[in-house]
N, C-alpha and C positions, 0 to 999 in steps of 0.2 A: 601395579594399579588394580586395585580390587575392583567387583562389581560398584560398591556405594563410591568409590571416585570419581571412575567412568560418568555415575552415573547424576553424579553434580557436574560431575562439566558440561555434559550433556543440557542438563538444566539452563547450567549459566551462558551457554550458547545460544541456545534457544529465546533468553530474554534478552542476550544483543542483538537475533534476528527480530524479535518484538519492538527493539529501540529503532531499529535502522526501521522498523515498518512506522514508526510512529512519525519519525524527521520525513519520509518518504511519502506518506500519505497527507500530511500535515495540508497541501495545498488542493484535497480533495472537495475539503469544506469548506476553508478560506480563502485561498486566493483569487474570487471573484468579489467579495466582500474588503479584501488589502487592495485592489485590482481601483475599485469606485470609489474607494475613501471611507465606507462604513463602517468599519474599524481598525484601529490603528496597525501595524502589523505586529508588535510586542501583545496588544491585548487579544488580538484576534489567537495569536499561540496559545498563549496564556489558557481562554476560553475552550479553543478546541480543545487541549490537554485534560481540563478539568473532566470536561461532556466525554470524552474516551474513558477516563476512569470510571466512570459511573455507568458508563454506556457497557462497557465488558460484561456486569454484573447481571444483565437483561435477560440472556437468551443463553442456554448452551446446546442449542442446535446442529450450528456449523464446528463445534468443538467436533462434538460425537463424528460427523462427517466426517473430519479428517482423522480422529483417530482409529475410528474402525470401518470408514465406508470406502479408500481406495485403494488399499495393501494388506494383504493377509500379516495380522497380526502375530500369527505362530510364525513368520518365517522372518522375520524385524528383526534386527538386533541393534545395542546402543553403538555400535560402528559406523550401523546403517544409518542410524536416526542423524548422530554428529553429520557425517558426509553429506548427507543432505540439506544440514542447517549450513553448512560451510559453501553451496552450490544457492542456495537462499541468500546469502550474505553479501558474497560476492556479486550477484546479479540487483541486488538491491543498489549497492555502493558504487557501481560500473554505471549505472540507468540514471543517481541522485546527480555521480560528478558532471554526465552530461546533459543532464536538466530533461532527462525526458520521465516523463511520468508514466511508467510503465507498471505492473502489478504487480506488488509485493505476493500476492494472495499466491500467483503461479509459477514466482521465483521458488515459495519455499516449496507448493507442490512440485514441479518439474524437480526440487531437487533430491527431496524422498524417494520419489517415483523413480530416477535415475539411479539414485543410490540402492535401491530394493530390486532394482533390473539386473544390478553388477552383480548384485551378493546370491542371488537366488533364482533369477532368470525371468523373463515376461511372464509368466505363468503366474508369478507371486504378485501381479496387479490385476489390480480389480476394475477391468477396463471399462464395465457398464458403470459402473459409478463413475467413474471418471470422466467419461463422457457428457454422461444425465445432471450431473451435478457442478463440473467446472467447464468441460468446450464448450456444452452450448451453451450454458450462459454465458460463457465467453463473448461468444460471438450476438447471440440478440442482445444481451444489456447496451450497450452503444447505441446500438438501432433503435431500442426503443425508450432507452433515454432521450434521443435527440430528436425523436416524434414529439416527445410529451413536453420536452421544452419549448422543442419552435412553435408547437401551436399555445402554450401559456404563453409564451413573446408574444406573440401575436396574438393574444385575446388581452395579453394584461395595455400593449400601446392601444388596440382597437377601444378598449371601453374607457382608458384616460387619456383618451388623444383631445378632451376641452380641455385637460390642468393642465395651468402653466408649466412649460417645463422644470426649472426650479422647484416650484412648489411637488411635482411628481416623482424629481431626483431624491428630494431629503425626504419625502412617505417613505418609498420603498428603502433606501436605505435603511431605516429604522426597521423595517420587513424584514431585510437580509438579515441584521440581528439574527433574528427570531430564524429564521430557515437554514442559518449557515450554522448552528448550534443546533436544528435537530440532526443534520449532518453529519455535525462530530459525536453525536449520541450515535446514530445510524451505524456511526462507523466501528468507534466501540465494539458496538450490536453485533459486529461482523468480524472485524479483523483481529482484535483480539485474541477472540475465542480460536483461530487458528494456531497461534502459539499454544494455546489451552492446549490442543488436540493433539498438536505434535509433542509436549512432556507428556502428556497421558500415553501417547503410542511405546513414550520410552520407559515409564513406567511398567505399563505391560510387558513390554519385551525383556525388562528386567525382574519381572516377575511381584514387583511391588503391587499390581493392579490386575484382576483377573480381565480376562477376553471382557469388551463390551463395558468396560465400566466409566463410570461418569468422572469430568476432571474433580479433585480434590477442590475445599476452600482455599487451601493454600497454593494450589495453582492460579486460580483464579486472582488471588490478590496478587499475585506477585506480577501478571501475565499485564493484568488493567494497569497494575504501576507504572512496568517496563515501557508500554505502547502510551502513557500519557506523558512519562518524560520525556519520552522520544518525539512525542508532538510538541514541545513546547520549545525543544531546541530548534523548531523551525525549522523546516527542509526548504531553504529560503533558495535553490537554487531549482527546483521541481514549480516552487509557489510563483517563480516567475514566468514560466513556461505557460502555467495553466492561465493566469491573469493577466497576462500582456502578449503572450505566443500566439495565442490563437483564435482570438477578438478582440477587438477593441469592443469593453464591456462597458455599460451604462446597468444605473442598478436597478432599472425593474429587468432586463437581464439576468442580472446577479441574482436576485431573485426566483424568478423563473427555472433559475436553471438549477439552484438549493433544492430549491422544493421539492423537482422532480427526482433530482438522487434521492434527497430523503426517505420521498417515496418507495423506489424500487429496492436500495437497499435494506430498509425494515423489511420489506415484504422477505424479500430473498432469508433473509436472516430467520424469520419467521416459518419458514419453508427449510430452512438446512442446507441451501443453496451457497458454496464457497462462492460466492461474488467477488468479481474484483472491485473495489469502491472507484479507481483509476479508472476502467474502464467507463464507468457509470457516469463520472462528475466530467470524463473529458467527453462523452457521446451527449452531455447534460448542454456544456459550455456551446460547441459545435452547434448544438441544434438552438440555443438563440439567435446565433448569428445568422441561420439561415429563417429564423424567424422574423428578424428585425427586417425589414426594407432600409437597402443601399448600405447593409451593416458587412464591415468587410471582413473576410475569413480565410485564414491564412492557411490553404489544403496543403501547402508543402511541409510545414510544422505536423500538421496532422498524417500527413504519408509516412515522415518520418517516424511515427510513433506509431503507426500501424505497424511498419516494419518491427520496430521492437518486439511488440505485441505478437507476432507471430513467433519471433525467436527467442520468446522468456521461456516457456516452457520447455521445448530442445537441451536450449542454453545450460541453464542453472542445473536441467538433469544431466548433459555432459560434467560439468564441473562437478557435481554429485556424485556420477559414478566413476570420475577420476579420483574424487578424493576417497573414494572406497576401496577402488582400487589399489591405491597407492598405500593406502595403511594399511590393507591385506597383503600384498607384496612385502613389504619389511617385516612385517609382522610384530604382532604383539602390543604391548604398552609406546613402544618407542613407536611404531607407526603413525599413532593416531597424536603422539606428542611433534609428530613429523608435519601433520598436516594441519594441525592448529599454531607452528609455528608460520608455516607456508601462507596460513589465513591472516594471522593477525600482520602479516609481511605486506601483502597484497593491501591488502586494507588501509595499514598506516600510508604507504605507495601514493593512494588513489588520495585519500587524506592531502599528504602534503602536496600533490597535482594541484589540486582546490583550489589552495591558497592563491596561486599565480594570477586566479582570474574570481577573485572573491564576492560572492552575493551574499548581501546583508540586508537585515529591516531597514537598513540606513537608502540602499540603491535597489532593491524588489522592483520598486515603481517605475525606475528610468526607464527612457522610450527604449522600446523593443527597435534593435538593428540588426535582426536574424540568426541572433544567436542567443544562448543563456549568460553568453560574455555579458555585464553591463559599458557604458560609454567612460564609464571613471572607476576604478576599484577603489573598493571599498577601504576605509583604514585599517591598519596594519591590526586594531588593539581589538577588531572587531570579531568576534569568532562566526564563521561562517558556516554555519551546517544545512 
């Protein structure tokens, strides 16, 4: 297997980790909007799919960040770069089957970053980046998403608290429109451009692209493709969690809580900042309910997904530096045919698990009973992603 092999699989991995970001993020935007009824869930995918492809095309900020702001580029290699998309993958597909919406953004970092620890040792991460660019904002986006919604909750019932409720429910609805589509533009803006950044690093490492250089047009188109098909196959089992898990949402809610991700995501994106949009749209949702009066919020759904959130980046970097591992022990071409068989193994696995307890646009809506399980599975003909 020559370098230009290597270095299309690499490629073609990297835009399956773009797909599974796409089905995985899918309910960042919309499932507060599928959640109130303001749009359908077939068009709401549909919608967010399109605003991702256009939205990639915005910014290549957070590309550059990830490709040359957290691992020494001279010490990469396309070994490195696959093991990491494979520790990405799998923490994407582990997080989707169990309906927690957790960060595509720091499955596939933690799995670089694991993968580049095995091959070349801490020294070859670039810890102040890492820090200043993905934990804290790890840790304040939530926080200060969920300030900025609960007090919009709270100013948007305080100043229509004379209109009829009916008449306040179908305004904002029409609102949400408009706010859960800059969302998936936002998102675009952001997550995209990560896949960008991780073929650029592999490019560099294979020498196709010098230290420091910008992704290609043809990365970019392919990266916005990858992440808006992945949006449109609906990660309907993520888009239930976030729209019925964790409030019961009314749409000036829904709204409230759009806008304020919108917000913080451009900015971020705008800034260079790897943001997680998960973190963002769920610290978003949260902070309505505590803005709503007697609106109830379900903190054990949100514990559980804290706990995620602590062990995506660990995680995905163990799986990363195991699957580096493992194809540097064998060695050679057969190693790394070893661990892309082992991925797409796991994968299909976790796939046909799915099926048993199926979410579809058809049951998204059904009342939440504490789990991503719905009350009736879905039909057999339905595909579930």
């Amino acid at each position: 297997m020559g370098n230009d092999t290597l270095l299309a699989l690499v490629v073609v991995t990297a835009l399956a980790f773009d797909f599974t970001n796409g089905f995985h993020d899918t309910g960042n935007a919309m499932a507060t909007s599928i959640a109130t009824g303001a749009l359908g869930p077939r068009t709401a995918v549909a919608l967010s799919g399109a605003l991702n492809l256009v939205g990639a095309f915005l910014s290549l900020s957070v590309a550059a960040t990830i490709a040359s702001g957290l691992v020494a580029t001279n010490l990469v290699t396309l070994t490195v770069v696959f093991a990491g998309l494979a520790g990405g993958i799998i923490w994407n597909l582990l997080t989707w089957f169990l309906g927690i919406p957790s960060s595509s953004s720091h499955a596939l970092i933690g799995g670089v970053v694991g993968s580049t620890i095995a091959a070349a040792g801490g020294h070859a991460v670039k810890w102040h980046g890492l820090f200043q660019k993905v934990i804290i904002p790890a840790g304040l986006s939530p926080v200060i998403a969920g300030l900025v919604a609960a007090t919009g909750t709270w100013l948007v019932y305080r100043i229509s608290r004379g209109v009829h409720p009916k008449a306040r429910s179908h305004g904002f609805r029409i609102g949400q429109i408009g706010s859960a589509s800059m969302v998936s533009l936002a998102h675009g803006t952001n997550d995209a451009q990560k896949t960008m950044g991780i073929i650029t690093l592999a490019l560099i490492a294979n020498g196709s692209l010098h230290s420091g250089a910008k992704a290609p047009f043809w990365v970019i188109l392919s990266c916005a493709i990858a992440i808006a098909l992945g949006t449109y196959m609906g990660g309907w089992r993520v888009i239930r969690t976030l729209g019925k898990g964790l409030v019961e949402i009314e749409s000036p809610q829904g709204m409230a809580a759009e806008s304020s991700s919108a917000a913080i995501i451009l900015l971020s994106s705008h800034f260079g900042y790897s943001l997680s949009t998960t973190h963002v749209a769920t610290g978003s949702i949260l902070g309505t309910g505590v803005g709503k009066k007697g609106a109830e919020v379900r903190w054990n759904v949100a514990g559980r997904m804290a706990v995620a959130w602590l062990f995506t980046l660990p995680a995905a970097g163990l799986v990363g530096a195991g699957a580096y591992g493992l194809a540097h022990v064998i060695g050679g071409n057969f190693g790394i045919v070893v661990v892309l068989v082992l991925l797409l193994a796991v994968a299909g696995l976790i796939y046909v698990r799915s099926r048993r307890t199926a979410v579809s646009h058809n049951n998204v809506n059904a009342e939440w009973t504490g789990t991503v399980a719905p009350p009736t599975e879905a039909p057999k003909e339905v595909a579930a992603v």
